[in-house]
N, C-alpha and C positions, 0 to 999 in steps of 0.2 A: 504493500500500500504506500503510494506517496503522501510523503509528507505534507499537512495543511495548518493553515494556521486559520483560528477565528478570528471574525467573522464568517471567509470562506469556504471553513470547511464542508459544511452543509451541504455545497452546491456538487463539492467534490463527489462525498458518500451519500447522496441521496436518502433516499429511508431505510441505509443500512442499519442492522441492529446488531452487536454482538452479542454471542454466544459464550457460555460457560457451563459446566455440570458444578451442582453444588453436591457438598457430602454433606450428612448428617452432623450433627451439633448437639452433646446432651444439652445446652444451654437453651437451645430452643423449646418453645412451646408449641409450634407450626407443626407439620408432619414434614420432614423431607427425606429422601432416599436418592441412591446412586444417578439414579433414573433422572430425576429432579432439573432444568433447566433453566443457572439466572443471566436475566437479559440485561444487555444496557443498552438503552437505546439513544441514538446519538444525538435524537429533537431534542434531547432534554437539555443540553448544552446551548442551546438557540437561547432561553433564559435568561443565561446567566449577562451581567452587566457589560457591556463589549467596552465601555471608558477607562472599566477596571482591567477586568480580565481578559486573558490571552489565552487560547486552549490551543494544543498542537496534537496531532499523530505523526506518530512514528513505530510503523509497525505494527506490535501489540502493548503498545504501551502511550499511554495518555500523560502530557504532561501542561500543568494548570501553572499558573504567573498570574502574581493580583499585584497591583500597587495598594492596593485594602483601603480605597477611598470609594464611598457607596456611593448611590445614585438618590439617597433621600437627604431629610431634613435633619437635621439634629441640635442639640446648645452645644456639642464637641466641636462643630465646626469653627474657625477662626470669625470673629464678632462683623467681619468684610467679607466673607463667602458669601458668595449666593445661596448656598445653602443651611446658612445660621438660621435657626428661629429660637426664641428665647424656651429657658425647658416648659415641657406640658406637664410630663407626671413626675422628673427628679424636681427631690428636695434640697441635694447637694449633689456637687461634682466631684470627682477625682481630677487630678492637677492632668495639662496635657490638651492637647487639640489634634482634632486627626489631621493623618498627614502621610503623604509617599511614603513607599516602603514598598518592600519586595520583597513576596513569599511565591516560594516555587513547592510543588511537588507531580512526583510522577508517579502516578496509579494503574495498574492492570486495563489495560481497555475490555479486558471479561476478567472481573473480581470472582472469586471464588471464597466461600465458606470455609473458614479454616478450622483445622482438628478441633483445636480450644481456644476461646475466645482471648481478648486482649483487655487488660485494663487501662483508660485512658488515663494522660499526664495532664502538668498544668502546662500551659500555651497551645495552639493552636493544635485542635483533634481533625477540623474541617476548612473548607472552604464555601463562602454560602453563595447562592446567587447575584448577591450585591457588589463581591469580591472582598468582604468582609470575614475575617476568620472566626470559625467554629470554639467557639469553649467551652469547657464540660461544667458543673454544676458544683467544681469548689475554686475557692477564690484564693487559697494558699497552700503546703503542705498541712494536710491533714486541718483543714480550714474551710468546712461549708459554707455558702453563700449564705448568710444573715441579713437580717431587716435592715442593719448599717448599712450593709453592700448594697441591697435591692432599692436605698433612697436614693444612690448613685447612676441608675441604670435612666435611660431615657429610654422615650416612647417605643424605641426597636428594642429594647432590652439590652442596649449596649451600654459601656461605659470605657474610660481611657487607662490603660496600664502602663506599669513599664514596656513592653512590648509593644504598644499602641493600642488603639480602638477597636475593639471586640465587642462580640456577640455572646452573651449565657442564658439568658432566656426568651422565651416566646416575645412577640413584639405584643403593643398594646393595641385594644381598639378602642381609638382616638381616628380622628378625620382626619390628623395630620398623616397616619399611615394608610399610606397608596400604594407600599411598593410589597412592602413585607408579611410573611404568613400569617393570620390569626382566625383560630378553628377555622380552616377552611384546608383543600387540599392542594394549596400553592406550593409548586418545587421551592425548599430552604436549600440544596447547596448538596453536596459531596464531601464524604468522610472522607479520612485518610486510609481506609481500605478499600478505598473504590467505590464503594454504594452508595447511591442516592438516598438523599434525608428527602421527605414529603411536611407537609404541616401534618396536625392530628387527626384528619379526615382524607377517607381514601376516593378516588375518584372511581374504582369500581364499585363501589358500594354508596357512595356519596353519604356517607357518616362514617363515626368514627368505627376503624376494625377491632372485634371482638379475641382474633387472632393470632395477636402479636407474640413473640417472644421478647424474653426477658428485657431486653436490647429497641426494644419496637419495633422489632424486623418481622416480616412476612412477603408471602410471595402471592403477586397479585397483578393485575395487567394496573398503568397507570395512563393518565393522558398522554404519554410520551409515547406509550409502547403500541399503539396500532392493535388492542385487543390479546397481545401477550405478553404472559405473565414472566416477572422475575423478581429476585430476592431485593428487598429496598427496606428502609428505616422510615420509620414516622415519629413527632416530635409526640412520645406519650401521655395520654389525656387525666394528665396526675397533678392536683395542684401542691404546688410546695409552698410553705409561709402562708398559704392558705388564698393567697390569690396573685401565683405567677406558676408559670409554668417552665420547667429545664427544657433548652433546645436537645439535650441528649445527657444525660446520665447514667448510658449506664455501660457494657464491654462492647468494645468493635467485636463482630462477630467474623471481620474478614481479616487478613494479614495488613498489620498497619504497617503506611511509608512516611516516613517522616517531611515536614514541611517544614522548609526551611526560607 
């Protein structure tokens, strides 16, 4: 396969899909077997933010590049961005303003289901469709996200680290969010073992799925997939602190790559 880069990859591979066998998982709740086939299908990249992100093939292997400056509104932006607006739901900020930066990784263009699942670190687990990176659901070592933390998050659920402006929970519903997922079955972005993250609700079932394993992974046709199904994550319909929800807490179920 020649190499492409986004935007024009699309036109290259048409409504190619790829192909993988997944193996069983004691960690799943799903049923899977040898048999089992997960897709990735490659509309689902059409998504993601083109100002941010850069997607390329080469071969069987996928490789993602974000500058991690999103396509919405936020108080992190600098107070002269077009895209400043003062905060909606933080109470306070963390120190910082987003800003360029460069995270690359390279993922399996067909992820496969590995023997035992992976526990996620702190910095970046994902890539979301904004070009925004994925965070898991603690804010330090051995340091769960607390009500301090959650007064710091704006309306997408982000807030500014050492590392820069990231993503840890669901976004809010506020009018100001137009781009980002809430309860509905909007693509949130790609782990770092290949699989697609969905919002809480699945589009073949258009509510949320009863199915998931531990992980919110199940295997399911999605808007992307043309009617077939394959192994994908959803952001689980769990509230934490009693009214927010983790974009992902809990094991990659596929071989993690690191993002760097």
């Amino acid at each position: 396969m020649t190499k492409s880069v986004f935007p024009f990859f699309t036109v290259l591979l048409g409504s190619l899909i790829l192909y993988t066998s997944c193996s069983n998982n004691d960690n799943d709740t799903t049923t899977t077997t040898d048999n089992d086939v997960a897709k990735t299908p490659v509309s689902a990249f059409d998504e993601f933010n083109k100002d941010a992100v850069t997607i390329s093939f080469d071969g069987d292997e996928i490789t993602i590049e974000t500058n991690g400056m999103p396509n919405h509104t936020s108080p992190y932006w600098e107070e002269t961005a077009p895209l400043y607006i003062a905060p909606v739901v933080a109470i306070a900020q963390t120190p910082g303003r987003i800003g360029d930066r460069n995270l690359t990784v390279t993922i399996p263009a067909a992820p496969e289901i590995a023997a035992s699942s992976t526990a996620t670190g702190l910095g970046p687990i994902g890539i979301s469709v904004t070009g925004v990176p994925i965070f898991n659901d603690t804010e330090g070592p051995n340091r769960p996200i607390e009500e301090q933390i959650v007064e710091t998050f704006d309306y997408a659920g982000a807030h500014n680290g050492p590392s820069g402006y990231h993503y840890h929970i669901e976004s809010y519903d506020v009018p100001e969010n137009t781009v980002l997922s809430h309860n509905d079955e909007k693509l949130v972005g790609i782990m770092a073992d290949g699989f697609l993250i969905y919002g809480r609700k699945c589009n073949s079932l258009g509510d949320h799925p009863t199915n998931l394993d531990v992980s919110g992974g199940h295997i399911s046709s999605t808007q992307h997939s043309d009617g077939e199904e394959f192994y994908h994550y959803h952001i689980i319909n769990e509230f934490y602190l009693g009214s927010i929800i983790a974009l992902f807490a809990g094991d990659l179920q596929g071989t993690p790559n690191s993002i760097m």
